[in-house]
C-alpha positions as CSV (number, residue, x, y, z in Angstrom):
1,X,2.0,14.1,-9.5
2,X,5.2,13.0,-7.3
3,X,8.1,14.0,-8.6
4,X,10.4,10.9,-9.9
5,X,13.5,11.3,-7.7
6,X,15.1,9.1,-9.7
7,X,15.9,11.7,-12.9
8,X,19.1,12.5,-13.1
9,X,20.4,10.3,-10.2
10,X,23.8,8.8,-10.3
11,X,24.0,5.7,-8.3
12,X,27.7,5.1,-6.8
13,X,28.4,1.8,-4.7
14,X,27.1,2.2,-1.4
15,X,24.9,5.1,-2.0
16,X,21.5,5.4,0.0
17,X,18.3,7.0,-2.2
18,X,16.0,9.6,-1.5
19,X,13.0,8.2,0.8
20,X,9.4,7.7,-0.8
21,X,10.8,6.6,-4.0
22,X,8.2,4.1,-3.9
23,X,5.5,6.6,-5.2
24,X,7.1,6.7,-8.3
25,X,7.4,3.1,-9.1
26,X,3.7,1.6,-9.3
27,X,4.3,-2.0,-8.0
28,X,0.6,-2.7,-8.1
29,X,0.5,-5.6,-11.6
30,X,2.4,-7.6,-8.9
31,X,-0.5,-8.9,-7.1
32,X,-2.3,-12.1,-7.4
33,X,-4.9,-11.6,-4.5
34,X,-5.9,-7.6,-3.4
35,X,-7.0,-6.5,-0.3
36,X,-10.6,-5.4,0.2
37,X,-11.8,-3.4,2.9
38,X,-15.5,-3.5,4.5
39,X,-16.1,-0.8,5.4
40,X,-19.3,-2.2,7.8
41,X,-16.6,-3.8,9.5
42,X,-14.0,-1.7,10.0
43,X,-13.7,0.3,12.9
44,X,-10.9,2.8,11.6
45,X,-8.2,1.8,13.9
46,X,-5.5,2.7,11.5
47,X,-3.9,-0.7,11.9
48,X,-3.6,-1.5,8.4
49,X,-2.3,1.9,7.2
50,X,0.4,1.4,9.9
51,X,1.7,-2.6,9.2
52,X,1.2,-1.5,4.7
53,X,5.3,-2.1,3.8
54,X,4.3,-0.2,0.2
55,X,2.2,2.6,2.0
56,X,-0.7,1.8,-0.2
57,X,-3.2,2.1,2.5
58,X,-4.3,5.6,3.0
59,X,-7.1,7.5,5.5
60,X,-8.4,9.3,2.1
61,X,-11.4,10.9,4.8
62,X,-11.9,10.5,8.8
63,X,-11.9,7.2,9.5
64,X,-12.0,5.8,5.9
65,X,-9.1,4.1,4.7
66,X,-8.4,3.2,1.2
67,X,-5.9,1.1,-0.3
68,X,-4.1,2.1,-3.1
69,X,-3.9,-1.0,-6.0
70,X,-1.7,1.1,-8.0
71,X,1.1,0.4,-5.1
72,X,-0.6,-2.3,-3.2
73,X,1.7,-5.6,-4.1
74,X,-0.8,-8.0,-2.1
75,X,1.3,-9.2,0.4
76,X,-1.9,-9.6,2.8
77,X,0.1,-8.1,6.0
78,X,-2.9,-5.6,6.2
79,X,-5.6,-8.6,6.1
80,X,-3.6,-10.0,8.8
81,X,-3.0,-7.2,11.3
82,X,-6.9,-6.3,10.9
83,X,-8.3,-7.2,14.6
84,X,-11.8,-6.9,13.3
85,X,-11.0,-9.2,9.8
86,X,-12.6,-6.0,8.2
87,X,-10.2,-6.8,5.1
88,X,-10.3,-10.0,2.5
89,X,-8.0,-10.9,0.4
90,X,-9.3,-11.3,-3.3
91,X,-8.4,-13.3,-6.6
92,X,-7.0,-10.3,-8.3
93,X,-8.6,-10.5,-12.0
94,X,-6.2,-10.4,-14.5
């Protein structure tokens, strides 16, 4: 479990926030389409974990990357930067 830096934050005008507060705040009912990775395809460059804006993509073993729905708010930037089209962007059932 992350730790919510928000507790107990006061917020004054112009103040900058702790970093990574975006693993507190699951963005993930967002989506309308989610990313899905084949893993036949993909040849574990990494490129998707690096472009993710949310960090949802993660290398959860060697070369095996996962994408997190719980943060991932479909915005398809991994789907694009894949040079092997090893990721498809899905109709996210609702």
């Amino acid at each position: 479990m992350v730790e919510d830096p928000y507790e107990n934050l006061k917020v004054t005008i112009g103040a900058v926030v702790m970093p990574r507060t975006t693993l507190v705040n699951k963005t993930g009912s967002w989506r309308e389409f989610k990313p899905v990775i084949d893993h036949d395809k993909c040849i574990a460059c990494g490129t998707c974990e690096k472009f993710c804006p949310d960090m949802a993509v993660k290398e959860v073993e060697e070369e095996r990357f996962e994408i997190d729905l719980d943060y991932c708010k479909g915005c398809e930037i991994c789907a694009e930067e894949c040079p092997v089209d090893a990721i498809e962007m899905v109709k996210e059932a609702k």
